[in-house]
KOLDREN-816834 format. One record per residue (C-alpha): x, y, z; residue in one letter; residue number from 1. Coordinates in Angstrom, 1 decimal, decimal comma, padded with zeros to 4 digits. Example, Ala and Ser with C-alpha at 12.3 -4.5 7.8 and 13.67 -1.06 7.14 Angstrom:
+--------+--------+--------+--------+-----+
!     c1 !     c2 !     c3 ! residu ! num !
+--------+--------+--------+--------+-----+
!  012,3 ! -004,5 !  007,8 !      A !   1 !
!  013,7 ! -001,1 !  007,1 !      S !   2 !
+--------+--------+--------+--------+-----+
END
This chain:
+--------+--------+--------+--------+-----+
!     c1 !     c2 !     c3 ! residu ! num !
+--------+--------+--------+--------+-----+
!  006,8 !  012,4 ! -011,3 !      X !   1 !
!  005,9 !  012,0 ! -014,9 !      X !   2 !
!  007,7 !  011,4 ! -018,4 !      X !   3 !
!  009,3 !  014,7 ! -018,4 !      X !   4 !
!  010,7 !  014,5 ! -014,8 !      X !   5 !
!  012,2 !  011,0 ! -015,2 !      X !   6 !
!  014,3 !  011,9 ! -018,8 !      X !   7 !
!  015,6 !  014,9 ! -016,4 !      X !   8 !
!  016,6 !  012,9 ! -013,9 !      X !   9 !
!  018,1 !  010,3 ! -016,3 !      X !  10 !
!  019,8 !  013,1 ! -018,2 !      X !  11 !
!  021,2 !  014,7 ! -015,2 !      X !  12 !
!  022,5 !  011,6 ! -013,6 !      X !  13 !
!  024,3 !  010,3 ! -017,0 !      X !  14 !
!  025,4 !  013,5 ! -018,3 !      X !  15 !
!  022,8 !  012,9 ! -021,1 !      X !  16 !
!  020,7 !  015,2 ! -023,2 !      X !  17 !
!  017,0 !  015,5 ! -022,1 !      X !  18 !
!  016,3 !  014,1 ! -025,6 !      X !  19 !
!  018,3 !  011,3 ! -025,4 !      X !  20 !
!  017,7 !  009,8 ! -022,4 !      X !  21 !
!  014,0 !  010,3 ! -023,7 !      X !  22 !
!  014,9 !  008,1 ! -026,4 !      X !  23 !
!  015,8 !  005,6 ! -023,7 !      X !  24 !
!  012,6 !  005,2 ! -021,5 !      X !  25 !
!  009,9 !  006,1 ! -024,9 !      X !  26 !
!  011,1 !  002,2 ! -025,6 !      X !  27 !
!  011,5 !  000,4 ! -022,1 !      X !  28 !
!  007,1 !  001,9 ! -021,7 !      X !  29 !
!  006,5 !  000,7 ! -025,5 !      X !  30 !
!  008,1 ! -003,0 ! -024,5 !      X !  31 !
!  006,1 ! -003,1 ! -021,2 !      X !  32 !
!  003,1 ! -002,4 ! -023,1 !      X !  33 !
!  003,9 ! -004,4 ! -025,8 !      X !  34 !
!  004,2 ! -007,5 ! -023,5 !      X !  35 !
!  001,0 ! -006,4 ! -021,2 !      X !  36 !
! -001,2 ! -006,3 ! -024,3 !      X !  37 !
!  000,2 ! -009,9 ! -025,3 !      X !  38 !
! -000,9 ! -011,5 ! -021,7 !      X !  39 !
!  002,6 ! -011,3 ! -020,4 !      X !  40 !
!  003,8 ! -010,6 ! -017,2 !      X !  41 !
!  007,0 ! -008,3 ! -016,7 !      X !  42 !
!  009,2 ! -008,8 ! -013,7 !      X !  43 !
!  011,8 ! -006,1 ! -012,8 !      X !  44 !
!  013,9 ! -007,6 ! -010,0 !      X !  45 !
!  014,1 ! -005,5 ! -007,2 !      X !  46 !
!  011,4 ! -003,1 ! -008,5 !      X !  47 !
!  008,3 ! -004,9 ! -009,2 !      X !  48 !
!  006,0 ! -006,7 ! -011,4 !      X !  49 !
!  003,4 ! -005,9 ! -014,3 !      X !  50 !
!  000,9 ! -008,7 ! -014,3 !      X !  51 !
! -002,3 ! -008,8 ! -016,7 !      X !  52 !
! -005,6 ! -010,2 ! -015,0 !      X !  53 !
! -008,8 ! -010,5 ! -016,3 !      X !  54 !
! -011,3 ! -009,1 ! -015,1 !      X !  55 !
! -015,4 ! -011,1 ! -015,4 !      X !  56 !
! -019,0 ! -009,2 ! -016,6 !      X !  57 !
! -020,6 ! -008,2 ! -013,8 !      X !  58 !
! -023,7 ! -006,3 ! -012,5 !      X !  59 !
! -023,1 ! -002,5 ! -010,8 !      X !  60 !
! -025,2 !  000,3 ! -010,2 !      X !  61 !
! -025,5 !  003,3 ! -011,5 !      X !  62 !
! -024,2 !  005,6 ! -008,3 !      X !  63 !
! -026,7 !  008,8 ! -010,0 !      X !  64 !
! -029,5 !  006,4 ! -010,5 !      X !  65 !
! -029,6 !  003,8 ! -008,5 !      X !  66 !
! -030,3 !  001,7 ! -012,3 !      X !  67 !
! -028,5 ! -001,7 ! -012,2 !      X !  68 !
! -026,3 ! -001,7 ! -014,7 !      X !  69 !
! -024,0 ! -004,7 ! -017,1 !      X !  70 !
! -020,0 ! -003,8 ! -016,8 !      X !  71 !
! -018,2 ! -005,8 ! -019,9 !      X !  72 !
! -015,9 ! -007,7 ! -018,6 !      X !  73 !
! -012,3 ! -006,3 ! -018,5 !      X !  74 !
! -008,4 ! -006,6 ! -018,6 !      X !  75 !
! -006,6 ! -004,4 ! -016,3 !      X !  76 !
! -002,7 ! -004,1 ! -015,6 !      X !  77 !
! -001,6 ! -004,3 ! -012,1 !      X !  78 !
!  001,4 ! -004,4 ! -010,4 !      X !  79 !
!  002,8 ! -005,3 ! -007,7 !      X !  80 !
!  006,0 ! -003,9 ! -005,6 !      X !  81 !
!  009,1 ! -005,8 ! -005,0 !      X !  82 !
!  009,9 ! -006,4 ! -001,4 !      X !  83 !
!  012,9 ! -003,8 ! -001,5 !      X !  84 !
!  010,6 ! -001,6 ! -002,7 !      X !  85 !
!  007,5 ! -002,4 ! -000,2 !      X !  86 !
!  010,5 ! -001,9 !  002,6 !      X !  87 !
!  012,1 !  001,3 !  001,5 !      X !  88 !
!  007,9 !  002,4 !  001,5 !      X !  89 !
!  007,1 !  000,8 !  004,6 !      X !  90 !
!  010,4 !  000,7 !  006,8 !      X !  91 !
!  010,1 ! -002,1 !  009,7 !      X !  92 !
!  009,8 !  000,3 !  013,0 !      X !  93 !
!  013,4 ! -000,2 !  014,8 !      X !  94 !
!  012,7 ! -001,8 !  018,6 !      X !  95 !
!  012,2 !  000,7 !  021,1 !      X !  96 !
!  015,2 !  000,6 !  024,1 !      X !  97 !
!  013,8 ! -001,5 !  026,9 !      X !  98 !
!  012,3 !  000,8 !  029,6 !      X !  99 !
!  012,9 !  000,3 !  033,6 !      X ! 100 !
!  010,0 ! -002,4 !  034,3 !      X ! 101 !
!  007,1 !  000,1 !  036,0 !      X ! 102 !
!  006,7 ! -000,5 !  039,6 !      X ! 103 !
!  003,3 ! -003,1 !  040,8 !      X ! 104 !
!  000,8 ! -001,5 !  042,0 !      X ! 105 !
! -000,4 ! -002,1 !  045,5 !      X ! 106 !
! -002,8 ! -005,2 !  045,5 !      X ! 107 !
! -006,3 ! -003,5 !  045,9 !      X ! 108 !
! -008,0 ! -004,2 !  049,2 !      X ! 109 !
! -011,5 ! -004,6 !  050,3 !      X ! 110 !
! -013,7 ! -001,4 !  050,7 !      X ! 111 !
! -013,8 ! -001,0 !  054,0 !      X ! 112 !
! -017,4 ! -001,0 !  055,4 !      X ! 113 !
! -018,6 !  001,5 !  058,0 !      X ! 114 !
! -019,7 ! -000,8 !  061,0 !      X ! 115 !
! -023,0 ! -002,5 !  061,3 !      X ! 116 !
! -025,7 ! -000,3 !  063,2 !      X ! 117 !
! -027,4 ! -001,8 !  065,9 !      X ! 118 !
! -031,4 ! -002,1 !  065,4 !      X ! 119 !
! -033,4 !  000,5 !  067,5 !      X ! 120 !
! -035,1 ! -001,0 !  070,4 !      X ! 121 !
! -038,2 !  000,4 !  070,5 !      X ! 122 !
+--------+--------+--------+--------+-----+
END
């Protein structure tokens, strides 16, 4: 789903233009980004959370090369689903009905040994 698809949505559930409900989400993305570039995290109950980490210099390589390489350290916006979210994903897996306990199997027994054979006398 992108930009477009979600104003459509909007629109059609709220008997709203296309346009307008545009006008609506442009400003909820600018405020999220707003508060992302300041170091602020953004928690939407029951949806999820926007958190800025930081992320240190470190060595890579280069995958074409093999050349070690410096990355610059980093800030990079995750997020992370609320649990209504993470179930309606992920539903818990209803019990399974109880099924008739299976029968025991018979205890093993011995291998049974052919008899001894009596030495040759000879």
């Amino acid at each position: 789903m992108n930009v477009t698809d979600l104003a459509e949505q909007i629109a059609n559930s709220h008997e709203l233009g296309k346009a307008q409900a545009r006008e609506i989400i442009e400003p909820v993305f600018s405020a999220i980004t707003q508060a992302a570039t300041s170091g602020n995290e953004v928690a939407l109950p029951s949806f999820g959370k926007f958190k800025v980490t930081d992320r240190p210099a470190r060595q890579g390589r280069n995958p074409a090369t093999g050349e070690v390489i410096q990355i610059a350290a980093s800030r990079k916006l995750g997020f992370a689903a609320a649990k209504s979210v993470r179930d309606k994903l992920n539903p818990p897996e209803k019990p399974a009905a109880k099924a008739a306990p299976a029968k025991a199997a018979p205890p093993k027994s011995a291998p049974a040994q052919a008899p001894a054979k009596k030495a040759a006398k000879g």
